[in-house]
C-alpha positions as a Markdown table, in Angstrom:
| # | Residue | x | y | z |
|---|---|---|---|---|
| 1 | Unk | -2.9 | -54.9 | 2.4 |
| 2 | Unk | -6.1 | -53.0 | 1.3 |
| 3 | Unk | -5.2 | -50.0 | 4.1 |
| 4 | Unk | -1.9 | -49.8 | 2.7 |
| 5 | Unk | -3.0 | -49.1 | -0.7 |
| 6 | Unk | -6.3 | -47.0 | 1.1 |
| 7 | Unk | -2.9 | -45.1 | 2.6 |
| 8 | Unk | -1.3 | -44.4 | -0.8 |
| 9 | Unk | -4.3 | -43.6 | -2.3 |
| 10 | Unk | -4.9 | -40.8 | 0.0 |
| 11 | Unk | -1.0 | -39.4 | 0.5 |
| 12 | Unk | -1.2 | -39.1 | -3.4 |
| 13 | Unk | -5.2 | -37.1 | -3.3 |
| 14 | Unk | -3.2 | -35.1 | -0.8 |
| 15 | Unk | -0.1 | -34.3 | -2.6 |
| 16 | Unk | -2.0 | -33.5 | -6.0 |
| 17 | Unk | -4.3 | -31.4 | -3.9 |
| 18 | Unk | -1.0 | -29.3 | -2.5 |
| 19 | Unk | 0.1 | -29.3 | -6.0 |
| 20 | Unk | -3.0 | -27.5 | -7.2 |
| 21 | Unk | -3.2 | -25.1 | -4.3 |
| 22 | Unk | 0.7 | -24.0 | -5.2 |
| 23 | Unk | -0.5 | -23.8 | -9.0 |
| 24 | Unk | -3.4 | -21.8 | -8.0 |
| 25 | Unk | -1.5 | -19.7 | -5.7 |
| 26 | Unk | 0.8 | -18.5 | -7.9 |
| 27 | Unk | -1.3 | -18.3 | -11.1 |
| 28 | Unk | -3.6 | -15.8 | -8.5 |
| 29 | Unk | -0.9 | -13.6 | -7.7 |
| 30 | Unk | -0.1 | -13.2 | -11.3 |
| 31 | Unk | -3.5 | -12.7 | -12.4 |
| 32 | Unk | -3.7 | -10.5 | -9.8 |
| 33 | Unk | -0.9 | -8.1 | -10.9 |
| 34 | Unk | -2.8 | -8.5 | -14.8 |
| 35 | Unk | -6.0 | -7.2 | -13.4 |
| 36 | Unk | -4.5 | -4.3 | -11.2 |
| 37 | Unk | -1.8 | -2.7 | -12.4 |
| 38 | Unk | -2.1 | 0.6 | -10.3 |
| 39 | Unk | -0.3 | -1.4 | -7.3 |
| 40 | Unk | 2.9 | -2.5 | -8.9 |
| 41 | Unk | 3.1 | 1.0 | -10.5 |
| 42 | Unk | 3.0 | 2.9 | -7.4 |
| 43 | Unk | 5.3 | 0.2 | -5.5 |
| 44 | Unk | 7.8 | 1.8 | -8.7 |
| 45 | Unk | 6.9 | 5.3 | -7.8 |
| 46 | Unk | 7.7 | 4.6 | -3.7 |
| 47 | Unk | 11.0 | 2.8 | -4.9 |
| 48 | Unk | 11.9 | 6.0 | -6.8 |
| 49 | Unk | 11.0 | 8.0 | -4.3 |
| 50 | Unk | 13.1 | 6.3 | -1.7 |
| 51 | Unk | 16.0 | 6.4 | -4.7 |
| 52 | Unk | 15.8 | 10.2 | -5.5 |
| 53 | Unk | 15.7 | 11.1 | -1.6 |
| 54 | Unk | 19.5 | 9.0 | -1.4 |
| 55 | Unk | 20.2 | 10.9 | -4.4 |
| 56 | Unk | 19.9 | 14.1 | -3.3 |
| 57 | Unk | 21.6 | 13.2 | 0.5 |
| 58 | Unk | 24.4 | 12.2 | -1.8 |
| 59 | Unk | 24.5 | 15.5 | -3.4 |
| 60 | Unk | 24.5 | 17.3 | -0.1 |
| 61 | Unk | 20.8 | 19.0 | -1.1 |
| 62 | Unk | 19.2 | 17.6 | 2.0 |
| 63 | Unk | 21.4 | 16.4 | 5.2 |
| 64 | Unk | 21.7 | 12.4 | 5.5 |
| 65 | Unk | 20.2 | 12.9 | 9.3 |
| 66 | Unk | 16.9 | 14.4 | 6.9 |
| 67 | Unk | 16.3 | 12.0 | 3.9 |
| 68 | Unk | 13.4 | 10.3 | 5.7 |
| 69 | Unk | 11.8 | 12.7 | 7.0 |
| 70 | Unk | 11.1 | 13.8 | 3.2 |
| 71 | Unk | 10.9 | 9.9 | 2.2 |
| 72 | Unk | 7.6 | 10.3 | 4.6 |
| 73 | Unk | 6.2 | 13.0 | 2.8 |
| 74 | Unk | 6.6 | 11.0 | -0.9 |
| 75 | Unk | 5.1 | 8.1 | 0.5 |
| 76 | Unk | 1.9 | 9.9 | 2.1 |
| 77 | Unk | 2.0 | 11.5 | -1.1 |
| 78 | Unk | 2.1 | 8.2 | -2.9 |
| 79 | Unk | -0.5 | 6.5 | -0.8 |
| 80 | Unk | -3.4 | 9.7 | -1.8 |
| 81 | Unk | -3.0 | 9.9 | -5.5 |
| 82 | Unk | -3.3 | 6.3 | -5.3 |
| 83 | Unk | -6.4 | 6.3 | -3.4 |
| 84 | Unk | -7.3 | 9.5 | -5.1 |
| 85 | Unk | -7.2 | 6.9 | -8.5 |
| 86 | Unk | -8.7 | 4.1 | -7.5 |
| 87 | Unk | -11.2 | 6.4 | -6.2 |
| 88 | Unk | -12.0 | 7.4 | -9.9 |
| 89 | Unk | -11.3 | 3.9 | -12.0 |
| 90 | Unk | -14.2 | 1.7 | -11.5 |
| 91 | Unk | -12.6 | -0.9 | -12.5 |
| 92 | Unk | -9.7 | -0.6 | -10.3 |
| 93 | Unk | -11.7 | 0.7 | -6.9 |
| 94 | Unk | -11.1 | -1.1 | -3.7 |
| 95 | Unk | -11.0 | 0.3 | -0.5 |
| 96 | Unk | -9.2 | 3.0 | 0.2 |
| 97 | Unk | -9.2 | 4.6 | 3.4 |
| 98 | Unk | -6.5 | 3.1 | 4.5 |
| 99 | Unk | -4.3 | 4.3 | 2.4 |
| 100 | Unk | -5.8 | 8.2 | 2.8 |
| 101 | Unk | -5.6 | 7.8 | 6.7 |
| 102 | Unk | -1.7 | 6.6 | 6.4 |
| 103 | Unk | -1.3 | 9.1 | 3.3 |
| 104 | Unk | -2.4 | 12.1 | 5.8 |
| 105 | Unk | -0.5 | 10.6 | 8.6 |
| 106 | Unk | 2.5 | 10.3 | 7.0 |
| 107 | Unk | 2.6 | 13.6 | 5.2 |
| 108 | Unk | 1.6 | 15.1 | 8.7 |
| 109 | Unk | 4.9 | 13.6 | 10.5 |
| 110 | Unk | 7.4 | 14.0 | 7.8 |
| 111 | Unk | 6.2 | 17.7 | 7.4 |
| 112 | Unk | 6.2 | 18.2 | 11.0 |
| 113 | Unk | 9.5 | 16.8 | 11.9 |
| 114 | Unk | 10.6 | 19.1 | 9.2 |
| 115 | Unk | 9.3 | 22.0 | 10.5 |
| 116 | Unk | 9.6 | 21.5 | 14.4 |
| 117 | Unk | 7.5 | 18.7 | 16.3 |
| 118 | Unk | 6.6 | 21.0 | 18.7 |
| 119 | Unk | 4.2 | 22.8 | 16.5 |
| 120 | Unk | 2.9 | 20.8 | 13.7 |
| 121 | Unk | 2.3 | 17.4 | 15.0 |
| 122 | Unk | -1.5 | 18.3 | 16.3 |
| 123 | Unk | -1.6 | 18.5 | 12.5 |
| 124 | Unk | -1.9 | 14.3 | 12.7 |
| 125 | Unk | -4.8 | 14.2 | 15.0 |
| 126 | Unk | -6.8 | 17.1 | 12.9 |
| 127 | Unk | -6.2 | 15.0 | 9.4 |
| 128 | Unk | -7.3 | 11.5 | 11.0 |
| 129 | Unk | -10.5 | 13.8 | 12.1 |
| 130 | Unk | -11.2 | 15.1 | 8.1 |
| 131 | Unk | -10.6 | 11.6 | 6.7 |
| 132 | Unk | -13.1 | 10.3 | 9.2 |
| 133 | Unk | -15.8 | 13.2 | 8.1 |
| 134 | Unk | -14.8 | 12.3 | 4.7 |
| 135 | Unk | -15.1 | 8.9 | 4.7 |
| 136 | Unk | -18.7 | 9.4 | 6.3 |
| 137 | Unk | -19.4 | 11.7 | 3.1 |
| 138 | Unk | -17.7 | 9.3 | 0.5 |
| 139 | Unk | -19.2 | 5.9 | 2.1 |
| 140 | Unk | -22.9 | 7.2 | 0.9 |
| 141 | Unk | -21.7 | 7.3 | -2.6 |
| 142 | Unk | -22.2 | 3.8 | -4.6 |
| 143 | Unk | -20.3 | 2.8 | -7.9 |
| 144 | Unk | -22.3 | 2.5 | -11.0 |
């Protein structure tokens, strides 16, 4: 008898402990979107991005076969100013390297598949190189 109830006891600990977790979990993510807002506003600006570049396929201003190879171009430009930001807000900075690498390489291979492949893609390889010297440069710098 006393194990069973030991048994109980402890299925109940766990399922109030999982209970908590989920709370936490999902009172995080909120709090999370609270404290940064700069993330959910440039997820909206890549969304618009993505809408205006159907738009204009639809209106026959770019070819359907082309839309993406713009789309990269808004995203890489996305992913800088947002780096570029946080950069500048203490109180939003986080890393951001990652998004100036992908920035670069995106803007490189939408711009070069716009303007022949043949002759612009060396363009990725040189702007991974800067961001590396940059980082080097921008890593030495502390937050106040």
């Amino acid at each position: 008898m006393p194990e069973e109830r030991y048994r109980h006891e402890k299925d109940e600990k766990e399922e109030k402990n999982e209970k908590g977790r989920d709370e936490k979990d999902q009172g995080g993510m909120e709090e999370k979107w609270r404290r940064d807002p700069i993330s959910g506003i440039f997820t909206g600006l890549i969304i618009i991005g993505l809408g205006i570049m159907f738009l204009l396929a639809a209106r026959d201003v770019i070819g359907w076969g082309e839309w993406w190879m713009y789309m990269l171009i808004v995203v890489g430009g996305v992913f800088l100013i947002e780096a570029l930001i946080r950069s500048f807000i203490p109180a939003y900075r986080r890393p951001i390297m990652g998004r100036v690498i992908a920035g670069l390489i995106l803007i490189a291979v939408g711009l070069s598949n716009i303007y022949d492949i043949g002759t612009w893609w060396p363009l990725i390889i040189i702007a991974v190189g800067v961001v590396i010297i940059f980082s080097v440069f921008f890593r030495h710098i502390k937050p106040k």
